[in-house]
C-alpha positions in Angstrom: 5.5 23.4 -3.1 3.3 21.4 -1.1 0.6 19.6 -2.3 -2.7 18.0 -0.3 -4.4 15.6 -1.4 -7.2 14.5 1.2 -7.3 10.6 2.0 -4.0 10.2 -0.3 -2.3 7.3 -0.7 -4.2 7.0 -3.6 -2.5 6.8 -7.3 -1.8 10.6 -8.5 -3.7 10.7 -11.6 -0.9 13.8 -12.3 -2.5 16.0 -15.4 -4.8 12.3 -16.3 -8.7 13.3 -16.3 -10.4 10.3 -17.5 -13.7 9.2 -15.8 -12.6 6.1 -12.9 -16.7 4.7 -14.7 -14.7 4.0 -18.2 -12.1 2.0 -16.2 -14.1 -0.4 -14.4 -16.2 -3.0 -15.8 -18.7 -5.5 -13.9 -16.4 -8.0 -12.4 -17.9 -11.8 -11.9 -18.3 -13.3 -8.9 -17.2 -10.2 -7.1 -18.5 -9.6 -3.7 -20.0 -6.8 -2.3 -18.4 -5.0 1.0 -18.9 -7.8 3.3 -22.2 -6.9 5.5 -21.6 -5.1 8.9 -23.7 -4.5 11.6 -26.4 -2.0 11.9 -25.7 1.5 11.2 -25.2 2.5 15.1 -22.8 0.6 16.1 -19.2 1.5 15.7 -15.4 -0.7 15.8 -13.0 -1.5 18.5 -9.9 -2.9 18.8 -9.2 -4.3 22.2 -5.7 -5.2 22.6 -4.5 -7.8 25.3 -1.6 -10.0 25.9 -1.2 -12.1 22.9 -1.8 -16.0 24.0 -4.7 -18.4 23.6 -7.4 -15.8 23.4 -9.3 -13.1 26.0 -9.7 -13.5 29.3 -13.2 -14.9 30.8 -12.9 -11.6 32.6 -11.8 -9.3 29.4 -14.9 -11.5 27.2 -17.2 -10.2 30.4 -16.2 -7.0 30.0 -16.8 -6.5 26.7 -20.2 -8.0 26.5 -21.3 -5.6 30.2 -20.5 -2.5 27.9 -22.5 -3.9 24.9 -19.7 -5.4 22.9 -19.8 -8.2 20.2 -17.0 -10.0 19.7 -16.3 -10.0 15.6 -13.5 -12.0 15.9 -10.0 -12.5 18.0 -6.1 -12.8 16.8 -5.3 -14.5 20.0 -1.6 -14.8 18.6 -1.3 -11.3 18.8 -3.9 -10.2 21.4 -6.3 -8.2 19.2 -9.7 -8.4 19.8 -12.0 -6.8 16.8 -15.4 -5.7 18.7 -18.5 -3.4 17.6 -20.4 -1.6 19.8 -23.4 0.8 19.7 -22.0 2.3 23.5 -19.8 5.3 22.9 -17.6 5.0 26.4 -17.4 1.2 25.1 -13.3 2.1 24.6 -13.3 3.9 27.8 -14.9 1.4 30.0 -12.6 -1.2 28.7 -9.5 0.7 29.1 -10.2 0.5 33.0 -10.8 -3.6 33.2 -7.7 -5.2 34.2 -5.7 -7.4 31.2 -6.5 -4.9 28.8 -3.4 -3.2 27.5 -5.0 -0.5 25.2 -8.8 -0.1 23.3 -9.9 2.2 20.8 -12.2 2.6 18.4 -11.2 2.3 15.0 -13.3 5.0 12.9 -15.7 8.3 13.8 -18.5 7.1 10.8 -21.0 4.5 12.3 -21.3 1.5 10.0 -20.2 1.2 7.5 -18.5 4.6 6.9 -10.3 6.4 1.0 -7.0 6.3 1.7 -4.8 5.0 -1.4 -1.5 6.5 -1.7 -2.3 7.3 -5.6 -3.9 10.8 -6.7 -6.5 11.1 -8.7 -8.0 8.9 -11.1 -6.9 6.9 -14.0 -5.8 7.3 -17.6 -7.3 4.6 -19.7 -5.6 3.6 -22.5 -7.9 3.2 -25.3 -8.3 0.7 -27.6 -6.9 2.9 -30.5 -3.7 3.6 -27.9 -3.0 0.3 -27.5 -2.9 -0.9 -30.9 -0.6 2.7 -31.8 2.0 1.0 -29.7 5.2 -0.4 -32.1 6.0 -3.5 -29.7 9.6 -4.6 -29.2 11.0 -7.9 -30.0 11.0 -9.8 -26.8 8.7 -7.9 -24.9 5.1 -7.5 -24.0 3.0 -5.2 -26.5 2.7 -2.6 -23.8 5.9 -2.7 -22.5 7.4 0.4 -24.6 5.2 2.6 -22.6 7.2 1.3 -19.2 9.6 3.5 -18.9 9.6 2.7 -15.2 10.9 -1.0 -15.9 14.5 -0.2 -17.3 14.7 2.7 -14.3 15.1 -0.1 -12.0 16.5 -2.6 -14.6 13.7 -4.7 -14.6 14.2 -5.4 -18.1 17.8 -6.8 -17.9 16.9 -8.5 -15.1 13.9 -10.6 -17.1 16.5 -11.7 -19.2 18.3 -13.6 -16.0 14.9 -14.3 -14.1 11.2 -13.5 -14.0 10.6 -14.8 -10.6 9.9 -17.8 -8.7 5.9 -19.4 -8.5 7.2 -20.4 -5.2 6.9 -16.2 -4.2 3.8 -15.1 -3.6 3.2 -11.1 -3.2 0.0 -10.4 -0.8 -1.7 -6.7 -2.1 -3.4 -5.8 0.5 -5.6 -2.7 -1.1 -9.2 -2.0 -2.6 -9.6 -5.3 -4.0 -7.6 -7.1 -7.3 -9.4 -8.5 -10.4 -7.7 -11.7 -10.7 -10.0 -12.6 -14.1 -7.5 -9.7 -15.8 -5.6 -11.6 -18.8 -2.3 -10.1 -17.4 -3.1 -11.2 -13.9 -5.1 -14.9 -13.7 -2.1 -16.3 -14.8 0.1 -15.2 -11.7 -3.0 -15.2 -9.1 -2.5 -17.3 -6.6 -6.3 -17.8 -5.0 -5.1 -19.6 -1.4 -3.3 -16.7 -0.3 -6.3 -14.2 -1.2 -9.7 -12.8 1.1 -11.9 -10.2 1.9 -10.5 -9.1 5.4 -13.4 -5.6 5.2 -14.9 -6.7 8.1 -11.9 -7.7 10.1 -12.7 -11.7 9.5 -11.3 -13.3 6.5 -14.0 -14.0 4.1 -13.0 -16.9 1.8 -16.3 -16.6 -0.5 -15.3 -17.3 -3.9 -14.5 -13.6 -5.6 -14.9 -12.1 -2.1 -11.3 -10.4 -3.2 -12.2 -8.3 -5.8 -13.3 -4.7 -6.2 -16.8 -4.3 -6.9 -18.0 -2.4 -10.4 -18.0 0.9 -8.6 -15.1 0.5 -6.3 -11.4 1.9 -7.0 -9.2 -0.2 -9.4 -6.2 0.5 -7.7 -5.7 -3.1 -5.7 -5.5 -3.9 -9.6 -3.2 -1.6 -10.8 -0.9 -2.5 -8.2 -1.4 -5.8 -8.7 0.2 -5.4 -12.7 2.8 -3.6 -11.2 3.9 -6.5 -9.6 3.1 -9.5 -11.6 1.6 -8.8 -15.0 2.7 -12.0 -16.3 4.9 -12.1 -19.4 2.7 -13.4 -21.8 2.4 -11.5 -24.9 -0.7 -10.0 -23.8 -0.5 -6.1 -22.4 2.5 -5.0 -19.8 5.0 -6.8 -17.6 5.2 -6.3 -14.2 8.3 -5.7 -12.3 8.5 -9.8 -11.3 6.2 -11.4 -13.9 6.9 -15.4 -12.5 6.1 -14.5 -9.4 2.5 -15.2 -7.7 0.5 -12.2 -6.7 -2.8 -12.1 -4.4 -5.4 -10.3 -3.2 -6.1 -9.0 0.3 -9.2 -6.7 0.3 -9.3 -4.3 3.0 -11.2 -1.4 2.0 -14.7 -0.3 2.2 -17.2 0.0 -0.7 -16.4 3.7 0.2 -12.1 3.2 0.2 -11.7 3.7 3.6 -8.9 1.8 5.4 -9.9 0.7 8.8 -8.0 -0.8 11.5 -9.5 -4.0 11.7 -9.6 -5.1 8.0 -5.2 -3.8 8.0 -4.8 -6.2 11.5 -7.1 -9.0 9.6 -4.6 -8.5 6.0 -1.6 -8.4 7.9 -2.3 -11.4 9.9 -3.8 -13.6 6.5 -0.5 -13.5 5.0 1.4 -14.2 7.9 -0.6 -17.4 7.7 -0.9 -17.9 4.3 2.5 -18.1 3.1 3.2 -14.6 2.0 6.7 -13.5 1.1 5.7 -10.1 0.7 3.1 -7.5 1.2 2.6 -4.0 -0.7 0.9 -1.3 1.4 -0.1 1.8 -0.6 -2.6 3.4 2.0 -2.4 4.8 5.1 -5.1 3.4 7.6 -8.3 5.6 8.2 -9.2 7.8 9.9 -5.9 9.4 11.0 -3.3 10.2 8.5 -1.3 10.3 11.3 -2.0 8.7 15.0 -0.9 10.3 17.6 0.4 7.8 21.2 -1.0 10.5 23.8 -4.5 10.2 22.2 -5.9 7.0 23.9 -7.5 5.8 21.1 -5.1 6.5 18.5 -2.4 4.6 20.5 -4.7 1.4 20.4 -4.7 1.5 16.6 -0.9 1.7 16.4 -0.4 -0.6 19.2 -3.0 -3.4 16.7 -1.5 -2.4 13.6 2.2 -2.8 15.1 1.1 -6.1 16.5 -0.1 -7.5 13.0 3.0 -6.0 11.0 5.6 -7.4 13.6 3.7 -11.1 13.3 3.5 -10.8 9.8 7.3 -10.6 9.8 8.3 -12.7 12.0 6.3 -15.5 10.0 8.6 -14.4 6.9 7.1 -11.9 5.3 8.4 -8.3 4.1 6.0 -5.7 4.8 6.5 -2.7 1.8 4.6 0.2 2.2 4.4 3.6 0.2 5.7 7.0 2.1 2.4 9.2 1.2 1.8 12.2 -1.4 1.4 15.3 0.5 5.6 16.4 -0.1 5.5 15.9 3.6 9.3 16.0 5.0 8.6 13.1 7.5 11.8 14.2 9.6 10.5 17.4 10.2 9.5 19.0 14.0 6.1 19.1 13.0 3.6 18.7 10.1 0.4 20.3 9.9 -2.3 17.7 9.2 -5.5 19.2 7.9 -7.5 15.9 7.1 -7.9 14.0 10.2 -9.9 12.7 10.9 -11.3 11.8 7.4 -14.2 10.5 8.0 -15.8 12.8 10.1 -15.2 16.8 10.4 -11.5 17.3 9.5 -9.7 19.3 12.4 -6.4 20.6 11.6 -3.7 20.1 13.6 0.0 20.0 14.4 1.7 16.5 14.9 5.1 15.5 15.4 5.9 12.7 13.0 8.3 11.0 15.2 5.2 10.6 17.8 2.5 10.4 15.7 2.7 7.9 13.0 1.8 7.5 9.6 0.6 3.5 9.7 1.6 1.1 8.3 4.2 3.6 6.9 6.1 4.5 9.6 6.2 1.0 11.6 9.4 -0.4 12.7 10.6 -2.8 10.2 8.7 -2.2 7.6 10.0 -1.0 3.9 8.8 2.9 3.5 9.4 3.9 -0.5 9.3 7.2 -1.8 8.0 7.8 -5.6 10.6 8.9 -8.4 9.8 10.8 -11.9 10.8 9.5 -15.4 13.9 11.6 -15.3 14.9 10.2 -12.1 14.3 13.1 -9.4 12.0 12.5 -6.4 8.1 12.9 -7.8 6.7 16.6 -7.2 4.1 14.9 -4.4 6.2 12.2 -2.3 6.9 12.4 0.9 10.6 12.3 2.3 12.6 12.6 5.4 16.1 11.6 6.2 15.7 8.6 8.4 12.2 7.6 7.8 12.4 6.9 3.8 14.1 3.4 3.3 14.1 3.4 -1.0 12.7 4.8 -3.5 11.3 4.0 -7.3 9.3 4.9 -10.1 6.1 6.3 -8.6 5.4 8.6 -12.0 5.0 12.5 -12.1 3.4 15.0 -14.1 4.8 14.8 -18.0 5.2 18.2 -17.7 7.8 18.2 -14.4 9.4 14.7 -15.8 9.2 13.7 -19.4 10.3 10.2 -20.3 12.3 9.5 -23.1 10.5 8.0 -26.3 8.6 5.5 -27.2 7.2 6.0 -23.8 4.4 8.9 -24.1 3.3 9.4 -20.2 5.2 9.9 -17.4 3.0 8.0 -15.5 2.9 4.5 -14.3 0.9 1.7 -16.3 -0.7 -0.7 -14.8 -3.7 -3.2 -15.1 -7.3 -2.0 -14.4 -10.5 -4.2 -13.8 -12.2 -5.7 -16.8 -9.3 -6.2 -18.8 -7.9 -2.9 -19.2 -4.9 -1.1 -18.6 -3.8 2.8 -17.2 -1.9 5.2 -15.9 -1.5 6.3 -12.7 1.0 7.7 -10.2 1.5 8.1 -6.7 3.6 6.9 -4.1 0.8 3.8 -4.8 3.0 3.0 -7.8 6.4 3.4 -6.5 5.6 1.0 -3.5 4.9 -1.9 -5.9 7.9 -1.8 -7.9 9.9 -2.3 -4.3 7.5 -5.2 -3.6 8.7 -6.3 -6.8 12.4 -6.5 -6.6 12.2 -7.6 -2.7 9.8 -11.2 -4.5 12.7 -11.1 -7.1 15.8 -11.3 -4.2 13.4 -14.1 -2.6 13.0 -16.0 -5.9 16.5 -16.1 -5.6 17.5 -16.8 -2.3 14.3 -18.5 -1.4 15.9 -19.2 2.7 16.5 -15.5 3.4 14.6 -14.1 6.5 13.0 -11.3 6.0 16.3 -8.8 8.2 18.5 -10.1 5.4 15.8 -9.8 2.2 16.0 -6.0 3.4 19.5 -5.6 4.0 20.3 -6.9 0.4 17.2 -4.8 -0.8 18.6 -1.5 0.3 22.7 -2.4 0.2 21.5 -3.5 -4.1 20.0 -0.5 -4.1 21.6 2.9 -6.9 22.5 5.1 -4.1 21.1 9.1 -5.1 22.6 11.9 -4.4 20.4 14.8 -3.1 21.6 17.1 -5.8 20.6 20.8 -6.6 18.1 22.8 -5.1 15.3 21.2 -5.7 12.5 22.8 -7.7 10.7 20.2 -9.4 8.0 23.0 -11.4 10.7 25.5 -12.6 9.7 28.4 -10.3 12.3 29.6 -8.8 11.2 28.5 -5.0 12.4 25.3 -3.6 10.2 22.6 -2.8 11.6 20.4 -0.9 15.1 20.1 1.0 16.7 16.7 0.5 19.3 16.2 3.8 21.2 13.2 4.3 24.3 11.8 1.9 24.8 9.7 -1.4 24.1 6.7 0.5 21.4 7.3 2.3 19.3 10.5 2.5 15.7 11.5 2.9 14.6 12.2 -1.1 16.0 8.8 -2.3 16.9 6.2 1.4 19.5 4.3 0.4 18.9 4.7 -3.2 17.0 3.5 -6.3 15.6 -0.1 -6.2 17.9 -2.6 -8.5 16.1 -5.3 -10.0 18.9 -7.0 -11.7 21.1 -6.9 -8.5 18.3 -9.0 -6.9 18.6 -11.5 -9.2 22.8 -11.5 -10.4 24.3 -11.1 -7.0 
């Protein structure tokens, strides 16, 4: 069974209907998609060697073939440019010192990629006040089902994080006014990077009234604070911040992921959730010119990012793709423009920030523990898995927990459901700020290598046919210890914080 679910990386609102309009409420402060330039002009990334900034040559270049520089990461060599010339990537792939240039989306400016599904499920005032609360625990934190999956509730009991960890989400935007989140949200290490420049403006992080909540929702995933108001997330002491990179539309360019990426490199992140796949290509293929610019930027930003200290956690996609495979027939790309399908080999043409060297790929699990009817797999590719949610009907938790669906926070003081590989990224993020609240010197090699050796190894098990049909749905290859349903296993919170 394969499902498609066009721009996913989005929450799977799995058998959840409710209008996204009753989630969101007006948000203060919160800034609208920072301005861009007029409505002919599209992006570029320019990539050169990484030093003290362009060439005088490179910065001719640019401005002969109509160019404007929008800004420069001269410690990586990427130069964000817009340009109203359509050979603008061509010319400059001939002028000598630049490495690669492409641009960066087929929509003029300004133009949704989320690795959830669908919209939310919000709880209502009357299901929130049904819930019997536990002694010890948040009111909502019956419903989490997810927590205990990783032991995230015996590992509360030893530790609820450091304030010295701060987790970076860089997504659609997080409220940080949400009870559950101001008191975790840490403001330094949070921006608007839309644009591709940081923009500081006060609120400049937050989604907009009519923009996705599901920066937010991750963000309670992580962090909810343990407080006696709502859920818990999966490291409640810990900090969390917001790195807005989307459009008001949802896309997920280039320019705004090299702009995050870099932010918390500089900004003292320990750890960054990426549940989206960057726009317009679900996956980029090397022997397309421009395509290999936007790997080659994105790589750059990830790789600095790490080597500052931070662990980069992204989610593996929804689509039941089998990442390992020959090939993979992508019907969505490019997404902002006329779709063209197409076959790809995944092990040439990536699925970024996914499927970047070193960084932390997490596949989604059900409430009974089997891989989630939508996520991606592939022996190899998948590093770990968790709770990413599924439909109740395909995984049914056990009671007092009614959905088997993630809950999270949602703008304006609310809380949902959701699901998606989105949801299962988070939890990782989670447990990798939990091993760093612990061991607050360990490099971001050995935060991983603990993060997957902690790990509940997973056997494939049977045949795997997650709706009861009688057809398989997915092949799961690989061993107990490491194979392409589960990585090296289930995430461990109270390994992160006992051993």
């Amino acid at each position: 069974m394969t499902a498609h679910f066009p721009r996913s990386r989005r929450a799977l609102a799995v058998g959840a209907g409710t209008a996204l309009a009753t989630a969101v409420a007006l948000l203060p402060n919160a800034s609208a998609a920072a301005a861009e330039t007029e409505a002919t002009s599209l992006s570029y990334v320019v990539n050169v060697q990484p030093g003290h900034g362009p060439s005088a040559r490179v910065e001719r270049a640019i401005a002969k073939a109509g160019g404007t520089v929008v800004t420069s990461y001269d410690r990586i060599g990427v130069i964000v440019v817009h340009s109203a010339n359509p050979d603008f990537a061509r010319t400059l792939r001939k002028v000598p010192g630049v490495q690669s240039a492409g641009n960066t989306r087929n929509a003029p400016l300004p133009a949704q990629s989320t690795t959830d599904v669908g919209t939310p499920k919000v709880l209502s005032a009357a299901e929130v006040a049904a819930v019997t609360e536990a002694e010890g625990q948040d009111p909502l934190q019956p419903l989490q089902w997810d927590l205990p999956a990783i032991k995230a509730d015996r590992a509360h009991e030893k530790s609820l994080g450091s304030s010295r960890v701060t987790v970076a989400v860089i997504d659609t935007g997080v409220d940080d006014t949400h009870p559950d989140l101001a008191p975790n949200f840490d403001r330094d290490a949070s921006v608007n990077c839309v644009t591709g420049k940081p923009d500081t403006s006060e609120g400049a992080w937050r989604p907009g009234p009519t923009e996705s909540p599901h920066g937010t929702h991750v963000a309670g995933e992580i962090a909810a604070a343990k407080n006696g108001v709502g859920m818990t997330g999966v490291a409640p002491g810990v900090k969390v911040s917001g790195i807005k990179v989307s459009t008001t539309e949802g896309y997920f360019y280039t320019e705004a992921v090299v702009c995050g990426f870099v932010w918390a490199a500089e900004h003292g992140v320990d750890v960054t959730n990426n549940s989206y796949y960057t726009d317009p290509w679900y996956f980029n293929c090397k022997n397309d010119p421009d395509q290999k610019a936007l790997v080659e930027a994105v790589s750059r930003a990830a790789r600095y990012a790490e080597k500052k200290g931070t662990v980069n956690v992204a989610a593996a996609g929804n689509e039941n793709y089998d990442l390992a495979a020959d090939e993979i027939t992508d019907p969505v790309s490019p997404n902002d423009g006329t779709p063209v399908e197409r076959v790809v080999d995944p092990s040439k043409c990536l699925d970024i920030p996914t499927q970047l060297p070193g960084v932390v790929t997490v596949a989604a699990t059900g409430a009974k523990g089997l891989k989630s009817s939508f996520s991606n797999h592939g022996l190899g590719v998948v590093d770990i898995a968790a709770p990413g949610g599924d439909s109740t009907r395909f995984q049914t938790p056990e009671p007092p927990a009614t959905s088997g669906l993630i809950l999270g926070t949602l703008p304006g003081g609310r809380w949902g459901y959701m699901a998606g590989t989105s949801m299962a990224s988070p939890h990782v993020a989670g447990v990798a700020a939990l091993i760093k609240s612990t061991r607050p010197y360990l490099p971001p090699t050995a935060v991983k290598a603990l993060l997957y050796a902690q790990a509940d190894s997973k056997a494939c098990g049977d045949p795997y046919d997650i709706d009861g049909d009688g057809e398989v749905d997915a092949t799961c290859e690989g061993s107990k210890n490491r194979n392409g349903f589960y990585g090296w296993g289930v995430a461990d919170a109270l390994d992160a914080v006992t051993k």
